[in-house]
Structure formats: C-alpha cells, structure tokens
BAFI-3210 file (N, C-alpha, C; in Angstrom, 3 decimals, decimal comma, padded with zeros to 6 digits):
// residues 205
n [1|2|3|4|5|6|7|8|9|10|11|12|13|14|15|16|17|18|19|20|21|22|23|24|25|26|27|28|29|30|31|32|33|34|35|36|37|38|39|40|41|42|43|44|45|46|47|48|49|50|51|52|53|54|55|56|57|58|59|60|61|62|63|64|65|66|67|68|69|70|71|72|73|74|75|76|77|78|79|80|81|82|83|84|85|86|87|88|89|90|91|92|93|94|95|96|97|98|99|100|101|102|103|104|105|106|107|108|109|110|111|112|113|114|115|116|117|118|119|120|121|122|123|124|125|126|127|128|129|130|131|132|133|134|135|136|137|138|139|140|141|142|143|144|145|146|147|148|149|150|151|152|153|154|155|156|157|158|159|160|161|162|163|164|165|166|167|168|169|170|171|172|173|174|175|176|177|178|179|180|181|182|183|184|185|186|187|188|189|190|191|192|193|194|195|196|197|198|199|200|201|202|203|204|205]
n.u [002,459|000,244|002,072|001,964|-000,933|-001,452|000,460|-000,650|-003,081|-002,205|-001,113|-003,118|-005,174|-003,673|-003,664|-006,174|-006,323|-005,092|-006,641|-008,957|-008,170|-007,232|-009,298|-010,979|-009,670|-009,729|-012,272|-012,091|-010,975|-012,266|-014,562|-013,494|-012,528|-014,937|-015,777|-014,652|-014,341|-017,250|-016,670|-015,004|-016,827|-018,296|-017,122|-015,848|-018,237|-019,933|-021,129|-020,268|-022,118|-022,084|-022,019|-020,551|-018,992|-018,035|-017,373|-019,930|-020,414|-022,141|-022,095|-022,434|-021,646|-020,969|-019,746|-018,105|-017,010|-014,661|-012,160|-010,026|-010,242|-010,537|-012,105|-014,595|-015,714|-018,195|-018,836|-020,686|-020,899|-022,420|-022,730|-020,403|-017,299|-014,613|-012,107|-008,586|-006,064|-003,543|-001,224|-000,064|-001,185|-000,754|-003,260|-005,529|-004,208|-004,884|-004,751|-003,868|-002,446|000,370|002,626|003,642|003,753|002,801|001,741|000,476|-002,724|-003,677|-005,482|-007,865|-008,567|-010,944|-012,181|-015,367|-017,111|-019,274|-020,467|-019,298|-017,756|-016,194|-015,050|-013,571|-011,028|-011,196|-009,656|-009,806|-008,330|-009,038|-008,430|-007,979|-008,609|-009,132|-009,342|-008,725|-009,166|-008,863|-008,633|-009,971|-011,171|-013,384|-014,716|-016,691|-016,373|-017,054|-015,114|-014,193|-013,084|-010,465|-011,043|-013,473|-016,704|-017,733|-018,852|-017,127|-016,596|-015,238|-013,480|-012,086|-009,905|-008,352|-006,550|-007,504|-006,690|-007,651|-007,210|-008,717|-009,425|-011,553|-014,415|-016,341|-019,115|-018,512|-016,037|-012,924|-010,925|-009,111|-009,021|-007,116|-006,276|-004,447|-004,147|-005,335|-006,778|-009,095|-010,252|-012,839|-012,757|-009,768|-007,900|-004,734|-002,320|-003,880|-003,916|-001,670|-002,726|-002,822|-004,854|-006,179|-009,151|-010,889|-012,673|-015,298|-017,107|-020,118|-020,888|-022,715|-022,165]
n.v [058,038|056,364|055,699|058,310|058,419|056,983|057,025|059,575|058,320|056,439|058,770|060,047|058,363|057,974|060,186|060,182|058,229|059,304|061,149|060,635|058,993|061,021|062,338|060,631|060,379|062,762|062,825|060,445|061,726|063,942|063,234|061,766|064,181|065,119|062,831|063,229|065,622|065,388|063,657|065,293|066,692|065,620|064,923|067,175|069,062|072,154|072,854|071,709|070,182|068,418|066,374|066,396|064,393|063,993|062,303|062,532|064,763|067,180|068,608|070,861|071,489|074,129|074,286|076,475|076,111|077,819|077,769|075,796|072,617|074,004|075,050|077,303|077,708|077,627|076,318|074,829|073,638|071,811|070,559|068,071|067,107|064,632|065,603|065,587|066,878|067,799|069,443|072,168|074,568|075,633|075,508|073,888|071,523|068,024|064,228|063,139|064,989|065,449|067,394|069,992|072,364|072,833|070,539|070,258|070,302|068,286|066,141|067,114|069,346|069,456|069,840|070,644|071,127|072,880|074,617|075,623|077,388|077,827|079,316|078,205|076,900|074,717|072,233|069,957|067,691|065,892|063,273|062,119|060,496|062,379|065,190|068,372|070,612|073,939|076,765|079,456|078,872|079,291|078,137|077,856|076,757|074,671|074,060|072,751|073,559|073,978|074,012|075,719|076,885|076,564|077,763|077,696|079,238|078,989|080,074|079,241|080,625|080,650|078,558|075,775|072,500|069,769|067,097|064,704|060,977|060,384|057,404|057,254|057,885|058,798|060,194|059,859|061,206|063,622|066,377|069,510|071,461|074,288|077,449|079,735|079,443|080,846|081,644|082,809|082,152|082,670|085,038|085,463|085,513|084,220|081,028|079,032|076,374|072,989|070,859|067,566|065,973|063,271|062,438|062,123|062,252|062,415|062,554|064,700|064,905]
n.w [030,347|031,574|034,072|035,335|035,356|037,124|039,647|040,456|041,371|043,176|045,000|045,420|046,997|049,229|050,186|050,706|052,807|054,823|055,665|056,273|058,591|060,410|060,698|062,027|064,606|065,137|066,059|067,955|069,533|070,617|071,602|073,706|075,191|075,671|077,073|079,164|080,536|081,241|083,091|084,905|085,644|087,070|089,361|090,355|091,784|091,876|094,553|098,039|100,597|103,766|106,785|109,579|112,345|115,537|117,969|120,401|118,996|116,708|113,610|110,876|107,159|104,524|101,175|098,577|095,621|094,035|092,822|090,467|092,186|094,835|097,018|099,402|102,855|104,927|108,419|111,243|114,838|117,386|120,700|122,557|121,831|121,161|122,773|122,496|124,160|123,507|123,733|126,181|128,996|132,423|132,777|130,881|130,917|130,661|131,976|129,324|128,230|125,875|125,910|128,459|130,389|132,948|135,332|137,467|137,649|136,752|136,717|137,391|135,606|133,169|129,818|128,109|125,076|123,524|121,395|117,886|115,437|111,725|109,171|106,424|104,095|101,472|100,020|097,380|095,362|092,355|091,302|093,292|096,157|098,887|101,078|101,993|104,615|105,459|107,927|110,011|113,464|116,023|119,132|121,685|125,208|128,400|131,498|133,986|136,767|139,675|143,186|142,878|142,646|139,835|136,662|134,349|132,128|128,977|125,953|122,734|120,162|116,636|114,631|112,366|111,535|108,651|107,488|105,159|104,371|101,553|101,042|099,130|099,978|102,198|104,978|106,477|108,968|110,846|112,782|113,434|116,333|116,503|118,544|121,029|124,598|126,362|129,568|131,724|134,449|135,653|135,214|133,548|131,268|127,479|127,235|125,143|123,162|121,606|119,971|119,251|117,026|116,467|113,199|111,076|108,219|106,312|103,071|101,132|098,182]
ca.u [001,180|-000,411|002,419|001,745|-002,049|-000,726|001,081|-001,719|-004,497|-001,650|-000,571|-004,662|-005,753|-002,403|-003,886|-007,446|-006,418|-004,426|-007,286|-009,621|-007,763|-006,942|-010,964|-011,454|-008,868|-010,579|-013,525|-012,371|-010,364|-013,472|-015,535|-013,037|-012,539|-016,255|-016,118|-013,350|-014,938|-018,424|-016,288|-014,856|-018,092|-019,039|-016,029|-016,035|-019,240|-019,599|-021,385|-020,306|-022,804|-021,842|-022,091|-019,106|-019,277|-016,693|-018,152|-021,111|-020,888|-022,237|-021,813|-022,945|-020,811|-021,559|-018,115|-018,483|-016,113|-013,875|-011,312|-009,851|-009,916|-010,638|-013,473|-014,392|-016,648|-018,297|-019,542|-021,118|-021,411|-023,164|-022,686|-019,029|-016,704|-013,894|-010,808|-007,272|-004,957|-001,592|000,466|-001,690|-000,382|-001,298|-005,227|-005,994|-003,659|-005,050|-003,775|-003,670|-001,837|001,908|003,631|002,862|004,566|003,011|001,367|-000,067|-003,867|-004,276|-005,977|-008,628|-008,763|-011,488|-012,928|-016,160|-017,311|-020,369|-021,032|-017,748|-018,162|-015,181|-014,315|-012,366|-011,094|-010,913|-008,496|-010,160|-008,253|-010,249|-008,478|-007,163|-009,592|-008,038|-009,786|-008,042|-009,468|-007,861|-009,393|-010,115|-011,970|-014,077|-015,268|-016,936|-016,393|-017,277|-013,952|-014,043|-012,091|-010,375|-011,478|-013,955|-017,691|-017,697|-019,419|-015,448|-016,924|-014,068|-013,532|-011,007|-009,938|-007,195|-006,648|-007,205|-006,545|-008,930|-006,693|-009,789|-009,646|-012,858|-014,275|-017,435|-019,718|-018,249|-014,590|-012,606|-009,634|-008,928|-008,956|-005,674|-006,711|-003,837|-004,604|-005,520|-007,712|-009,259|-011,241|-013,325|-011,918|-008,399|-007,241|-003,606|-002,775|-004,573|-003,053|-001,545|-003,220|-002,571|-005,395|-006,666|-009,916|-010,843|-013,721|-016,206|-017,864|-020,976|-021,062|-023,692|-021,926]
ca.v [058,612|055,297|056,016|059,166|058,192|055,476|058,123|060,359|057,536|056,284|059,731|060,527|057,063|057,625|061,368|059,860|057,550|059,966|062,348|059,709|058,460|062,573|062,566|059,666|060,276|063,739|062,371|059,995|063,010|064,926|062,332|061,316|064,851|065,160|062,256|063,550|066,806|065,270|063,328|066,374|068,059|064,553|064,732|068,857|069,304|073,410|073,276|070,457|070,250|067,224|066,261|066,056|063,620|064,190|061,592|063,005|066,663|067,128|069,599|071,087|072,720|074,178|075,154|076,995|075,917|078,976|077,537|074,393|071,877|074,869|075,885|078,255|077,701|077,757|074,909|075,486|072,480|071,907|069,322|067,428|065,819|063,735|066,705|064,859|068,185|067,193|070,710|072,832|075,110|074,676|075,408|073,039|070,069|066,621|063,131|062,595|065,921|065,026|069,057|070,553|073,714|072,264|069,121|069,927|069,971|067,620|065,289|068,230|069,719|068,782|070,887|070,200|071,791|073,641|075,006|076,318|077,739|077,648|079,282|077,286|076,585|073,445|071,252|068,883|067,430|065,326|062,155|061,807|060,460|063,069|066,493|068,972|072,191|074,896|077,990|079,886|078,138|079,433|077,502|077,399|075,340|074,277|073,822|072,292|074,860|073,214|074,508|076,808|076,836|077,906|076,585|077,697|079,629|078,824|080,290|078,950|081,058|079,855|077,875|074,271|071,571|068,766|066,485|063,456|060,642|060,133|056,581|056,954|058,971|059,190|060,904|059,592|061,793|064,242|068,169|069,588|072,825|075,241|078,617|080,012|079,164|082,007|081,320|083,424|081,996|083,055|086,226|085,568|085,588|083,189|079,781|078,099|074,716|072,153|069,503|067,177|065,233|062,272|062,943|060,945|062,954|062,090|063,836|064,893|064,778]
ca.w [030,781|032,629|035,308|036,120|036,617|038,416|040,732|040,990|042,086|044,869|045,834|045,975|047,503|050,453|051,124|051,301|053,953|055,994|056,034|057,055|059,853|061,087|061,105|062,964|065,730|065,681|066,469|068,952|070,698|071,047|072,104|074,966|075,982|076,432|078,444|080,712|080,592|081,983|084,672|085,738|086,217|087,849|090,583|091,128|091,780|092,397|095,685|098,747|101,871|104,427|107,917|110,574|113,492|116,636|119,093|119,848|118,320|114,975|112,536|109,363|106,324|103,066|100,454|097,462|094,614|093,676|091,352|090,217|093,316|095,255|097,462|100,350|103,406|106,485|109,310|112,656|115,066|118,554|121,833|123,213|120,639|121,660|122,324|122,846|124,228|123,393|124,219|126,761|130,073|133,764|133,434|130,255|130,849|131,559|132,035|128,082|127,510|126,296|126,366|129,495|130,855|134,424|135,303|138,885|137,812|135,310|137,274|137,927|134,765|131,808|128,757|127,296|124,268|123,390|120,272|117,237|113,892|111,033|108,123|106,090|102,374|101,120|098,556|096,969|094,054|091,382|090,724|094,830|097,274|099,571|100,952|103,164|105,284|107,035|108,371|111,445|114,286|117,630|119,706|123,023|126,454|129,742|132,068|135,225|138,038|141,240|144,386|142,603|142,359|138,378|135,256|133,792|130,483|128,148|124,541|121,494|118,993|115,906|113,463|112,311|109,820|108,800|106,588|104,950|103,484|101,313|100,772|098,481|100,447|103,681|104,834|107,651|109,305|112,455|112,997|114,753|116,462|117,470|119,128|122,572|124,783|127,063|130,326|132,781|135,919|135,937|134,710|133,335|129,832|127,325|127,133|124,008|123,114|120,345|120,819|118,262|117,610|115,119|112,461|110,666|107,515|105,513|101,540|100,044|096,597]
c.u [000,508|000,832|002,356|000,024|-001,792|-000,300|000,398|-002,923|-003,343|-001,738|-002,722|-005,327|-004,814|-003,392|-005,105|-007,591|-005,747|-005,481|-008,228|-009,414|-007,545|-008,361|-011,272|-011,010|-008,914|-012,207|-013,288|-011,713|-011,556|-013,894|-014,500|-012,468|-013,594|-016,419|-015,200|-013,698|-016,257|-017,742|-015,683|-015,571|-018,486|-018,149|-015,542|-017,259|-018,854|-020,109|-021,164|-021,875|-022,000|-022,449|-020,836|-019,876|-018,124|-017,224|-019,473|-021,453|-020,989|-022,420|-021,996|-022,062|-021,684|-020,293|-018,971|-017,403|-015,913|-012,932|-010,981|-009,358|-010,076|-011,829|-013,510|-015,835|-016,688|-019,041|-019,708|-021,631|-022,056|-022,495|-021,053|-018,655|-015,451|-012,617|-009,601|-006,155|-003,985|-000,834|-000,416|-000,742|-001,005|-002,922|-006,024|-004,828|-004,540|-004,254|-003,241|-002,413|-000,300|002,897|002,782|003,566|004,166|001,833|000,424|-001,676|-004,426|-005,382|-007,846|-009,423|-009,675|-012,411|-014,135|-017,145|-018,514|-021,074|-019,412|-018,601|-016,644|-015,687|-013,479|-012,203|-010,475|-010,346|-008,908|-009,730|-008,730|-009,637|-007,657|-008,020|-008,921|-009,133|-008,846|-009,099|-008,662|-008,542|-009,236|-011,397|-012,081|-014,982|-015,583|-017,190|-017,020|-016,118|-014,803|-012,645|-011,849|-010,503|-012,320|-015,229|-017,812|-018,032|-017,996|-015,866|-015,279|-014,120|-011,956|-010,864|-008,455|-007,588|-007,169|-007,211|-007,116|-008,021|-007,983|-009,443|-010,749|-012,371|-015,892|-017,827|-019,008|-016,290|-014,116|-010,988|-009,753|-008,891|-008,055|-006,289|-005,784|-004,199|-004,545|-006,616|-007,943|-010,864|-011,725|-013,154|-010,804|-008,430|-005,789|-003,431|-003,326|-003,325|-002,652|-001,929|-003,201|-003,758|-005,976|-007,937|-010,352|-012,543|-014,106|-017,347|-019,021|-021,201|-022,186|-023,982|-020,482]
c.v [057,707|055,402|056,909|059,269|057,013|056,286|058,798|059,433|057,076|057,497|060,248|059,206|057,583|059,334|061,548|059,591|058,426|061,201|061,926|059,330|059,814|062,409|061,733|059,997|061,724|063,363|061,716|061,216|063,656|063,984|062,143|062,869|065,563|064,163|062,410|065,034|066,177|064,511|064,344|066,975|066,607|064,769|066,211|069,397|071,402|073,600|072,044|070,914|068,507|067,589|065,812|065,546|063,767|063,344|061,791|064,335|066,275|068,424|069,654|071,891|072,621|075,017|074,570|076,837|077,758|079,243|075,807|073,594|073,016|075,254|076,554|077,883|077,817|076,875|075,550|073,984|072,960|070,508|068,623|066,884|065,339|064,687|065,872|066,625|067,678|068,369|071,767|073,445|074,354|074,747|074,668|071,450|069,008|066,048|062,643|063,847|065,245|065,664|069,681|071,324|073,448|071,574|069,360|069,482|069,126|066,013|066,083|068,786|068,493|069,674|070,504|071,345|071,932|074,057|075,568|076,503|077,689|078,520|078,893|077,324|075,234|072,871|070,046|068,184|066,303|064,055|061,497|061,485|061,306|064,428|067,146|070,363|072,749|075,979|078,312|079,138|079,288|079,090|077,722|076,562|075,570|073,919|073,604|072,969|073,543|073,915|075,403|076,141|077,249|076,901|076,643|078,297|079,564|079,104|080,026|079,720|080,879|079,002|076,451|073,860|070,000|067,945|064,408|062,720|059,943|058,454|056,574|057,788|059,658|059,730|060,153|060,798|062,363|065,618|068,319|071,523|073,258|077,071|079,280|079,792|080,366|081,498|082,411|083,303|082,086|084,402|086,473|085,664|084,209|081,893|079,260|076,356|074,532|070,898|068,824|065,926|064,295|062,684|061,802|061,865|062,051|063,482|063,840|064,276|065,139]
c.w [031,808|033,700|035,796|036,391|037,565|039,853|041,109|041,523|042,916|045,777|046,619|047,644|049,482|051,303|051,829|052,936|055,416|056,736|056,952|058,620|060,859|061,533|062,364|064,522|066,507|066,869|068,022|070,655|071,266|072,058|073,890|075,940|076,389|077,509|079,865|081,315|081,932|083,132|085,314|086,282|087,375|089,531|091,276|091,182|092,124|093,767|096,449|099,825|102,544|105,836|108,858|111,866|114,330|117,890|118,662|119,749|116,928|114,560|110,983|108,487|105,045|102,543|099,351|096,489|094,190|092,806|091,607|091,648|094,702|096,143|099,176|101,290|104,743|106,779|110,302|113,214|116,437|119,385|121,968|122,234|121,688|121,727|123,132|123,171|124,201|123,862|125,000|127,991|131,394|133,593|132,213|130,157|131,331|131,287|130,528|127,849|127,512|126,598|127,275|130,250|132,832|134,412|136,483|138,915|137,056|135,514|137,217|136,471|133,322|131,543|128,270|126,622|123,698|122,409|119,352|115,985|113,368|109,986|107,879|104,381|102,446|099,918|098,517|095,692|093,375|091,013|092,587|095,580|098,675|099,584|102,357|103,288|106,321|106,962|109,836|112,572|115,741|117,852|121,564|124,070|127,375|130,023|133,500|136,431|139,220|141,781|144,053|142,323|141,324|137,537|134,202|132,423|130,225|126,630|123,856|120,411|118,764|115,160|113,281|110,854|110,017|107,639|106,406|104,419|102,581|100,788|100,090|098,799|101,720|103,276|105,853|108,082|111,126|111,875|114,223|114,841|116,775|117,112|121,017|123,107|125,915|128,290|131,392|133,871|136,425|134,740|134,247|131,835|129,198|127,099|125,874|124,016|121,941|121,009|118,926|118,115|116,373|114,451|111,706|109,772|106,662|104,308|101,387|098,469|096,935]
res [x|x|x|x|x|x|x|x|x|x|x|x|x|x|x|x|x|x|x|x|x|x|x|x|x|x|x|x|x|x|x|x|x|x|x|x|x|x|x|x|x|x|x|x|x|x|x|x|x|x|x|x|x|x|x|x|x|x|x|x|x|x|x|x|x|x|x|x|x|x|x|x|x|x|x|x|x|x|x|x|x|x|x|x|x|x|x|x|x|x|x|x|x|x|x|x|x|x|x|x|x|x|x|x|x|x|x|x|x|x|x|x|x|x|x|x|x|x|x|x|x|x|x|x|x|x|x|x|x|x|x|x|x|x|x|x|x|x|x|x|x|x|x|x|x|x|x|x|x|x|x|x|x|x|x|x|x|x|x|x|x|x|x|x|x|x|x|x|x|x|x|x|x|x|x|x|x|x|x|x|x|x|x|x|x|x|x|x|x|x|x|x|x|x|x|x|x|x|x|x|x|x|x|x|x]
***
C-alpha cells in the first residue's frame, strides 16, 4: 500500500511539474508573440508619406499598405533632377549617353525636366532595410532643338524602378526610367530611352 502512494505522489508531483512548465512556456510564447506582433505593427506601418530628392527636383509620395510588405501609391514632383540617358536615339542622345542608334547631336542635345507624377507599388519587407517601387511614370521636359528657335516641349511616358536602401529615416538609391520620349519639334516616331537618376528619400515612418 505505502508503494503505491509512493507512485501516485511521484506520478502526481512529475504531472504537476510538466503542467507547470507547459504554462509557463505558454506564457512566455504569448508574451513574445505580442512582442513580435507590436514590432510588426512598429516596422509596417499602414500608411508611408516621404520626400524624394533628384538634385534639385523634389517630390512628394503617399503608399497605402495593401497586404503583407505590400503597398500602392502615388508621387508628383516639380523642377530639374540629375537625368543620366544611357540608351536614347538621334534627338535625346548626349555626351553621357552609352547606346546610341546615332551620335551626330549629342553635343547639342539636353533635356530638362519639369514636373512627373507616378503610380507605383511598393515592396517593403519588414526585417530588410530594402524598399523597391515600380509603376508607371510621366513626366514633362524642356529639350534644347539645333538650329531651331523652340522651347522643345518634351513628354515621357513608361515605366520605372526605384530600388532603396533605407538607413533609419532616410533611403538612398536611383530610379531607372524606360519608355518613350515624345517631342513637339520633330514629327517621327517617339524615341526609346533608358535614362537613370540617383535619389535621396526622407521617411516619415
């Protein structure tokens, strides 16, 4: 008889401790997926706003979280940013361009930019200091014509991609535009251009 309470106060005492320790490791589960929970809400915020710098063009966005790492928006900037054309025909080549279907005016030729708007969606994932956008871009220029009296109205429409990398508040990266570019002083078809320009963001959050 004294070994089988013997057996029943271990077997009780062993199921105590196992229940105990289930509780605890409940507890601390919770607890640490509230706190991974509240850093998630800390690091996906649902609404961004920032500021984009391109020299001296600046620009405003606002993206709307949509799903996980996910969000959708629109920017609209104003005044000249810094445009590098890397692949461009005869009536947007300059001396920087490196693909050039013909070279003759590139001496002649220079774009300067006016006002653009974007839609874009953005990938922001939560443990990556890392944001990407891509969307549709138009933008308007000023072109410089040879032998022509002309203010050169110039319009961009197409794509781009904004690959960031965030450092606290701020972002640093570039925007690669390809599309066409379409000008009022020649009448041929529109031109294909690849140009790209370096960026400089301020977050909000």
């Amino acid at each position: 008889m004294r070994k089988s309470y013997l057996l029943i106060l271990s077997f009780t005492t062993l199921l105590y401790s196992l229940l105990s320790a289930q509780m605890v490791a409940s507890i601390n589960g919770f607890g640490a997926d509230e706190g991974q929970a509240v850093e998630r809400r800390r690091e996906q915020p649902e609404n961004l706003w920032g500021i984009d710098f391109h020299a001296i063009s600046i620009s405003g966005h606002y993206a709307r979280k949509f799903a996980k790492g996910f969000y959708i928006g629109l920017e609209t900037g104003i005044l000249p940013g810094y445009n590098w054309i890397i692949l461009a025909g005869e009536h947007f080549t300059t001396e920087s361009t490196i693909w050039s279907s013909n070279r003759d005016h590139e001496h002649f030729n220079r774009c300067r930019q006016l006002a653009f708007g974007h839609i874009f969606i953005r990938w922001r994932p939560e443990h990556v200091p890392l944001e990407i956008d891509t969307g549709f871009r138009a933008a308007k220029y000023t072109r410089s014509v040879l032998y022509e009296d002309y203010f050169g109205w110039t319009n961009f429409y197409g794509a781009f991609v904004k690959p960031m990398i965030r450092i606290k508040m701020f972002s640093i990266g570039a925007r690669i535009d390809i599309g066409n570019m379409y000008s009022y002083s020649f009448r041929p078809s529109p031109e294909f251009i690849i140009m790209a320009t370096p960026v400089l963001r301020f977050n909000f959050n």
